[in-house]
PyMOL CGO cylinders between C-alpha atoms (Angstrom):
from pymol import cmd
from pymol.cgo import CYLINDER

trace = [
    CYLINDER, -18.27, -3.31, 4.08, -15.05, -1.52, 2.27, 0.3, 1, 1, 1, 1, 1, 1,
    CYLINDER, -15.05, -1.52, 2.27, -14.42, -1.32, -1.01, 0.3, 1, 1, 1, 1, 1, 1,
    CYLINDER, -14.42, -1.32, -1.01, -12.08, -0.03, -3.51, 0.3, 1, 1, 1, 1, 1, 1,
    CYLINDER, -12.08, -0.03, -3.51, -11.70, 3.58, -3.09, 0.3, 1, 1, 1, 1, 1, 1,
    CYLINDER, -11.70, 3.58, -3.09, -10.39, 6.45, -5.90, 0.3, 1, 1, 1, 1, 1, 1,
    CYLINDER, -10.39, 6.45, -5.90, -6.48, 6.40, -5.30, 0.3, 1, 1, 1, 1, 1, 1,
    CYLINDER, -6.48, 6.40, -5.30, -5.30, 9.73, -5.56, 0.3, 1, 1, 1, 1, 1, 1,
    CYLINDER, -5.30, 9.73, -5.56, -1.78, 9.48, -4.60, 0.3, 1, 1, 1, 1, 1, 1,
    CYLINDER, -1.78, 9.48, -4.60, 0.17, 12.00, -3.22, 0.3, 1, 1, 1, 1, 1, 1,
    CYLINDER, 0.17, 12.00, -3.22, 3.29, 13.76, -4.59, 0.3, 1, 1, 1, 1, 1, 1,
    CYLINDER, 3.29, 13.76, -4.59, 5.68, 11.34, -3.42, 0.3, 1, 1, 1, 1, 1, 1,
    CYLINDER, 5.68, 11.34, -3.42, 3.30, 8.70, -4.72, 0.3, 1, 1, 1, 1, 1, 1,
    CYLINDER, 3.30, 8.70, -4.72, 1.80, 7.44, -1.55, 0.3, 1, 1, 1, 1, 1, 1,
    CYLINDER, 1.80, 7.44, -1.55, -1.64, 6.75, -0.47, 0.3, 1, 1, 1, 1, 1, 1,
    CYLINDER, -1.64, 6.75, -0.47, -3.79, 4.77, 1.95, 0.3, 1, 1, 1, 1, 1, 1,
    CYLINDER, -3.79, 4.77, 1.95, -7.18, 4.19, 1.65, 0.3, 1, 1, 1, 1, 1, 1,
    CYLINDER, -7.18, 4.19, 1.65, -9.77, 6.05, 3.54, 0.3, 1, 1, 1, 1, 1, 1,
    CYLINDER, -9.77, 6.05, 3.54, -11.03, 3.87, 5.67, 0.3, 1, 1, 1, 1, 1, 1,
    CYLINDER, -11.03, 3.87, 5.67, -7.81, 2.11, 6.71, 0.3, 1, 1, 1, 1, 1, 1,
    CYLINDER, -7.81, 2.11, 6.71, -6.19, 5.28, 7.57, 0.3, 1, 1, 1, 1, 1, 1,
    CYLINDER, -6.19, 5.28, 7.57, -9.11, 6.03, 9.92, 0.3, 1, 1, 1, 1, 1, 1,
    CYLINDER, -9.11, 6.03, 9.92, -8.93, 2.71, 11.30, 0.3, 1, 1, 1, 1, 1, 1,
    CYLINDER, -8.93, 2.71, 11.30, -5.58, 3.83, 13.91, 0.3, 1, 1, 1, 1, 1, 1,
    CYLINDER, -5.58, 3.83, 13.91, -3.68, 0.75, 13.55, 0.3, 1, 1, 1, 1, 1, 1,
    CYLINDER, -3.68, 0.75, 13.55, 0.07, 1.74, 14.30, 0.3, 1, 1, 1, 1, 1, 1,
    CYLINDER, 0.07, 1.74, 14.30, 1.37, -1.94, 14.90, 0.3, 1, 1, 1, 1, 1, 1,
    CYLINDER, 1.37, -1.94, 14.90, 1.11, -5.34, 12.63, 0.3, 1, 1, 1, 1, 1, 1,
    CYLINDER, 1.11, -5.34, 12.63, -1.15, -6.85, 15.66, 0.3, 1, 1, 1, 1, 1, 1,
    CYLINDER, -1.15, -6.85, 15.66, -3.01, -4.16, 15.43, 0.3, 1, 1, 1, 1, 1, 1,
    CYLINDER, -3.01, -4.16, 15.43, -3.48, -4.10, 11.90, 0.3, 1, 1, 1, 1, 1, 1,
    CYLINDER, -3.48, -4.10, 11.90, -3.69, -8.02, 11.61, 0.3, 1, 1, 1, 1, 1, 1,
    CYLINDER, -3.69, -8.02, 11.61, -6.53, -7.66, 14.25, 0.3, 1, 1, 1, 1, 1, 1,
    CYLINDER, -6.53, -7.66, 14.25, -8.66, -5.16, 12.24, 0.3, 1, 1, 1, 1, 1, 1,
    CYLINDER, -8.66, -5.16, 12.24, -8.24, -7.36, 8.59, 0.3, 1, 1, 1, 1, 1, 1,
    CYLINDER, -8.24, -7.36, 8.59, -9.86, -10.28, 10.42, 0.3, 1, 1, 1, 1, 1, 1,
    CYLINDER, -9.86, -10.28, 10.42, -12.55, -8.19, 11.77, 0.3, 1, 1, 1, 1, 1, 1,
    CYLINDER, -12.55, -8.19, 11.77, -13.49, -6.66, 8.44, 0.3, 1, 1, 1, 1, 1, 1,
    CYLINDER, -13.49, -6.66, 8.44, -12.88, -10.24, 7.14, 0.3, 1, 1, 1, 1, 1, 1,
    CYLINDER, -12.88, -10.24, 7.14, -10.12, -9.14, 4.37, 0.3, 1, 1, 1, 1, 1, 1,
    CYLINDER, -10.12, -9.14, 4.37, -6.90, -10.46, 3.56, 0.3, 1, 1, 1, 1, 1, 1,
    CYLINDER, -6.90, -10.46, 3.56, -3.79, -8.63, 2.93, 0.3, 1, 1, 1, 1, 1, 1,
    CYLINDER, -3.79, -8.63, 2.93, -1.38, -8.92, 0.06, 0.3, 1, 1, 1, 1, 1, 1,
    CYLINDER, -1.38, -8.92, 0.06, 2.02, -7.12, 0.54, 0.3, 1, 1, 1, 1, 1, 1,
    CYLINDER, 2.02, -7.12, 0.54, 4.35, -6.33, -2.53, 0.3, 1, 1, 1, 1, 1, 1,
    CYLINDER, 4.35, -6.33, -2.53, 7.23, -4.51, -2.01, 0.3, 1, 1, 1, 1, 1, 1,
    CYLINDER, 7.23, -4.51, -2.01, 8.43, -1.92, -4.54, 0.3, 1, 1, 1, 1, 1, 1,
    CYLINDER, 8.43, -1.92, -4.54, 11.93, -3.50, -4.05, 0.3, 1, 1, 1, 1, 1, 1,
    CYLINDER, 11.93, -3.50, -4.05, 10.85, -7.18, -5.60, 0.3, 1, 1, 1, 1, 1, 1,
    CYLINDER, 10.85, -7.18, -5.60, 8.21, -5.61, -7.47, 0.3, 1, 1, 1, 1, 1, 1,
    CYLINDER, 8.21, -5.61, -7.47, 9.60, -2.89, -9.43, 0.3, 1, 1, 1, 1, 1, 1,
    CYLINDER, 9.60, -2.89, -9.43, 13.55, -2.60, -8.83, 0.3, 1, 1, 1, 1, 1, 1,
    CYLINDER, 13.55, -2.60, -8.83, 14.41, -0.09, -11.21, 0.3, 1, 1, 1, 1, 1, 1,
    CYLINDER, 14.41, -0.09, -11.21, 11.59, 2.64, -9.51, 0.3, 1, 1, 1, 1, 1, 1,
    CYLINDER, 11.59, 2.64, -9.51, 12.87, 1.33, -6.18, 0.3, 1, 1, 1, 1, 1, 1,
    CYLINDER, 12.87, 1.33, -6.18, 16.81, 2.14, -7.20, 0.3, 1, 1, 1, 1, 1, 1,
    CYLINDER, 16.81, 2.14, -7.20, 15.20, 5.43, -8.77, 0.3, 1, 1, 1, 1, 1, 1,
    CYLINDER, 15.20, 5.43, -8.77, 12.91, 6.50, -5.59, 0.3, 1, 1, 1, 1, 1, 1,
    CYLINDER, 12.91, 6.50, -5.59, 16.43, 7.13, -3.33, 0.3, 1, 1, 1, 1, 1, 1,
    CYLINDER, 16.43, 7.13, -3.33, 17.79, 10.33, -4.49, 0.3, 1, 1, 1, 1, 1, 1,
    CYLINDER, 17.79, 10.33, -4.49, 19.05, 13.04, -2.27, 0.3, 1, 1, 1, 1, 1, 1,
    CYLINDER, 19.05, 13.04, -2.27, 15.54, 14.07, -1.78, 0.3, 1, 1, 1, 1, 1, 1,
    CYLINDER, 15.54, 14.07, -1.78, 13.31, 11.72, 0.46, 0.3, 1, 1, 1, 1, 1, 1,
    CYLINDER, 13.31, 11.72, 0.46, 12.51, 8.31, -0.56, 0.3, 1, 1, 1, 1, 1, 1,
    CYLINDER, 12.51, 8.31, -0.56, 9.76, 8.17, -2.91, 0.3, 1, 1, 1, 1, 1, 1,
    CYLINDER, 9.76, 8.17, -2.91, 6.80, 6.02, -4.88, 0.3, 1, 1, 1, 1, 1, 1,
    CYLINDER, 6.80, 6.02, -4.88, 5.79, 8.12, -8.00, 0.3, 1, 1, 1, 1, 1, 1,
    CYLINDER, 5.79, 8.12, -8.00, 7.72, 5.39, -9.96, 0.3, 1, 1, 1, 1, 1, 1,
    CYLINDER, 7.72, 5.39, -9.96, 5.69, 2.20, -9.76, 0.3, 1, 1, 1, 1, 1, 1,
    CYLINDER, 5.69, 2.20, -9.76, 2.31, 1.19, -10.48, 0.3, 1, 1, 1, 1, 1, 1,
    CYLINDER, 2.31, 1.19, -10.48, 1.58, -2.00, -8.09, 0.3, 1, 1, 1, 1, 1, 1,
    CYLINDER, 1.58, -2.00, -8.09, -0.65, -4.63, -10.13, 0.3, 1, 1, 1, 1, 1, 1,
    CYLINDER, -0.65, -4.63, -10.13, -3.22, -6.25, -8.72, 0.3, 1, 1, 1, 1, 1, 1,
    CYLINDER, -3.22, -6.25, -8.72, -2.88, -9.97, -8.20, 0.3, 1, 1, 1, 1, 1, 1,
    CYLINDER, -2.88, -9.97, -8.20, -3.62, -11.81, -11.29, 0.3, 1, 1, 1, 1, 1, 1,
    CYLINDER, -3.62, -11.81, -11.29, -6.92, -13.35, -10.04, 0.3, 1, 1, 1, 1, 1, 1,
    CYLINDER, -6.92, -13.35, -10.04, -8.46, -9.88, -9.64, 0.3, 1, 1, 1, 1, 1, 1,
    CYLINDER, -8.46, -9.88, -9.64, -11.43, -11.45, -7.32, 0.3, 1, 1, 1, 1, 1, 1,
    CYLINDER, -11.43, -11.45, -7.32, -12.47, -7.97, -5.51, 0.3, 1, 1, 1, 1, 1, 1,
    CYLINDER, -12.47, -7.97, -5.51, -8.87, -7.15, -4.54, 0.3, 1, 1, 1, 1, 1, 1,
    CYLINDER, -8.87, -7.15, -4.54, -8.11, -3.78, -4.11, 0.3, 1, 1, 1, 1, 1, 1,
    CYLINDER, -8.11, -3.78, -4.11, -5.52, -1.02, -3.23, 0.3, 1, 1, 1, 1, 1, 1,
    CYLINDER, -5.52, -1.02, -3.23, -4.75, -0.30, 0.66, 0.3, 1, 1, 1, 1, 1, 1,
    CYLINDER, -4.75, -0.30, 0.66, -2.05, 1.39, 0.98, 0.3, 1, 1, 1, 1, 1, 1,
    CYLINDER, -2.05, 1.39, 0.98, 1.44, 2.59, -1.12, 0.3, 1, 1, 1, 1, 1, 1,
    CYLINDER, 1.44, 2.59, -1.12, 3.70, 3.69, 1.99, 0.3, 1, 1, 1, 1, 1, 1,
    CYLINDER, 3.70, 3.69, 1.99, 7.18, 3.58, 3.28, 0.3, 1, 1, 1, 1, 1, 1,
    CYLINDER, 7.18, 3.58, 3.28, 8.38, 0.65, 5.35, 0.3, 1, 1, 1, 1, 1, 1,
    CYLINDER, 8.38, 0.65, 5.35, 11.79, 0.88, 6.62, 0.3, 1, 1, 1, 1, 1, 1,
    CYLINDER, 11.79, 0.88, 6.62, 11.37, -2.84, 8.01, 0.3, 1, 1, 1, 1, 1, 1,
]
cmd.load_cgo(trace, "trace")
């Protein structure tokens, strides 16, 4: 079973969880393919919709960055928890 996992994210303010990082999934089959398996369902929330203002504030000269936003959970907080705060150029 996986659970929630200490996020500790890094100094760009990204993070994956253990387990998923671990799990080698480099595609959305892939990845779609291993959620089924371990019977959990994904939730995606972009920084963009989510948080604008960190979004427009992560793209300086520097790399891209996270440290600016806090995702929330989804309101019904039944066992959801953190997988992963990345980049996604898609």
């Amino acid at each position: 079973m996986i659970i929630a996992a200490e996020v500790k994210r890094d100094e760009q303010g990204y993070w994956t969880h253990p387990v998923l990082a671990r799990s080698g999934c480099e595609t959305s089959a892939e990845l779609s393919y291993w959620l089924r398996t371990h019977k959990l369902q994904c939730f995606v929330m972009t920084m963009r919709d989510e948080a604008p203002e960190a979004f427009a504030a992560g793209f300086t000269d520097e790399a891209p960055d996270a440290r600016g936003w806090i995702p929330e959970p989804p309101n019904d907080d039944d066992g959801w928890f953190l997988g992963s705060v990345k980049i996604n150029y898609l």
